[in-house]
N, C-alpha and C positions, 0 to 999 in steps of 0.2 A: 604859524602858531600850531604845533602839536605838542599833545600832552598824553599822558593816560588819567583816567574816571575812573570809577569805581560803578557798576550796575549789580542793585539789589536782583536776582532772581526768584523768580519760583522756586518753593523748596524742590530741591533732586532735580532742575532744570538747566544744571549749569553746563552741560555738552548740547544741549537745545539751545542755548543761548548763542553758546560760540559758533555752531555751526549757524545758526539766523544772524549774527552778527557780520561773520564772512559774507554774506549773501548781499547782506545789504551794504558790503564795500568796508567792512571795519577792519583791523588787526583786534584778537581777544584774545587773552590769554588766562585759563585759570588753571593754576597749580594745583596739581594733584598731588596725594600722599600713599602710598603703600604701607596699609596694617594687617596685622595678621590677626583672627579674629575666629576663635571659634574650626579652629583647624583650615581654612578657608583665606585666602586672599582681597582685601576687597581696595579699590581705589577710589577714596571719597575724596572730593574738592580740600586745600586746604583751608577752604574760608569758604565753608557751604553756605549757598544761598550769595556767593558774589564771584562774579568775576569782571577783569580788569580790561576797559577798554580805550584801543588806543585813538583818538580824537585829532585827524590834522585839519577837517576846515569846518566840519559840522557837525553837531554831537545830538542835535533833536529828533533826526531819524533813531539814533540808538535808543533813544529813553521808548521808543513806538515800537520795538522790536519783540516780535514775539517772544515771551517768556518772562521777557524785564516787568520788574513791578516799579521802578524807579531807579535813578541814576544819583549817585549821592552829590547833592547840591552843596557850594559855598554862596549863598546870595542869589544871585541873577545865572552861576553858572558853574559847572560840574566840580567839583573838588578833585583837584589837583594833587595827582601822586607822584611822588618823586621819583622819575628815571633811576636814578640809583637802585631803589627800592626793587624796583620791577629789576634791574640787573641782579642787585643781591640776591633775591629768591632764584632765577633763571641760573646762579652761579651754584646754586645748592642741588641743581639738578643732579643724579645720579640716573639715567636709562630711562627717563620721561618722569621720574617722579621726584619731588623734594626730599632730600634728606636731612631731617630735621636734626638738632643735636642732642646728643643721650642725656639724658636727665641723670644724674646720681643720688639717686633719693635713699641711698643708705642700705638695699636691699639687692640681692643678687637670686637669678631664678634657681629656682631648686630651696631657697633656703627657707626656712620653719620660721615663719610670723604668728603674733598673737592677736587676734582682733580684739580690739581696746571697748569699741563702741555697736550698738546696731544689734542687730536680733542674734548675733552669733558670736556675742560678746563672750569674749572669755576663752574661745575655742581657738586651737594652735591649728595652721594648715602649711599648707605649703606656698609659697612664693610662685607665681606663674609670668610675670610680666605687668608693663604697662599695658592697660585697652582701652586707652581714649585720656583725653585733658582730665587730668586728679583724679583719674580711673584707675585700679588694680585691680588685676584677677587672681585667684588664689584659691587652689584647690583643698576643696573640705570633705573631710569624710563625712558623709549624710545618708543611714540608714547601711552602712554596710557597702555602701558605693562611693568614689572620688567623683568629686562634681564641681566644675569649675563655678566662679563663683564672681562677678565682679563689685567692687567695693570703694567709697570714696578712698581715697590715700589717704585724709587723714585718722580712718577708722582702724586702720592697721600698722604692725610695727615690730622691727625685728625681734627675734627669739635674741639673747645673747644667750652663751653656751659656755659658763664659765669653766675656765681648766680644772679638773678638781685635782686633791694630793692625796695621795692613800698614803696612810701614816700605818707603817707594818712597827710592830710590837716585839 
């Protein structure tokens, strides 16, 4: 009987976990994502605060493992994740890290958004990207300087740029 678990970690503890997992005889796997952030690289879990442990005869050493705050339970014993599941994410792999699929939320970088909502309602900036789940960044002018800016998604929304017709006389 092997499966894969799900174990809560410590927050920012999920490479303490896998390597304490290895240790004490487990397979762990937590998926990583690559975002770019602030000019900078950073490689955060895709599901912080959990990673995936594989379970073939005993799974109550895992819940004792340093860093785990608990092991997601169904009843009397771990919730069960579907092998599939763990393959589909392990397929999306690109060079160690998950590549998620592009979201088309209607806005392309570089392009002039109006912010609708929020203390900077009303002000046009520039499109910079996704940063983070219903996160966008969007560069504003503030004081005479461009300053990146991030902003819920739905607080923002494209400039449209109607064609105009010069009507000559």
């Amino acid at each position: 009987m092997s499966f894969w678990a799900v174990a809560q970690t410590q927050p920012l503890r999920e490479r303490l976990v896998v390597d304490e997992l290895a240790r004490a005889g487990f397979e762990a796997y937590c998926p990583r994502i690559r975002i770019r952030e602030n000019l900078r690289w950073k490689t955060p879990a895709l599901f912080p605060s959990y990673t995936f442990v594989h379970v073939v005869d005993r799974w109550w050493p895992a819940r004792w493992t340093l860093g785990v705050v608990r092991i997601l339970m169904d009843g009397e014993m771990p919730a069960r994740v579907p092998d599939r599941l763990i393959d589909e994410i392990r397929g999306r792999e690109i060079g160690g890290f998950v590549k998620l699929p592009n979201q088309d939320n209607g806005k392309r970088r570089g392009q002039k958004v109006k912010i609708i909502r929020g203390s900077f309602e009303g002000q046009i900036a520039i499109y910079d990207g996704m940063s983070g789940k219903e996160r966008e960044r969007v560069l504003l002018e503030l004081l005479g300087q461009i300053v990146p800016v991030e902003l819920p998604a739905k607080d923002i929304m494209p400039v449209i740029v109607a064609a105009s017709r010069e009507t000559r006389y």
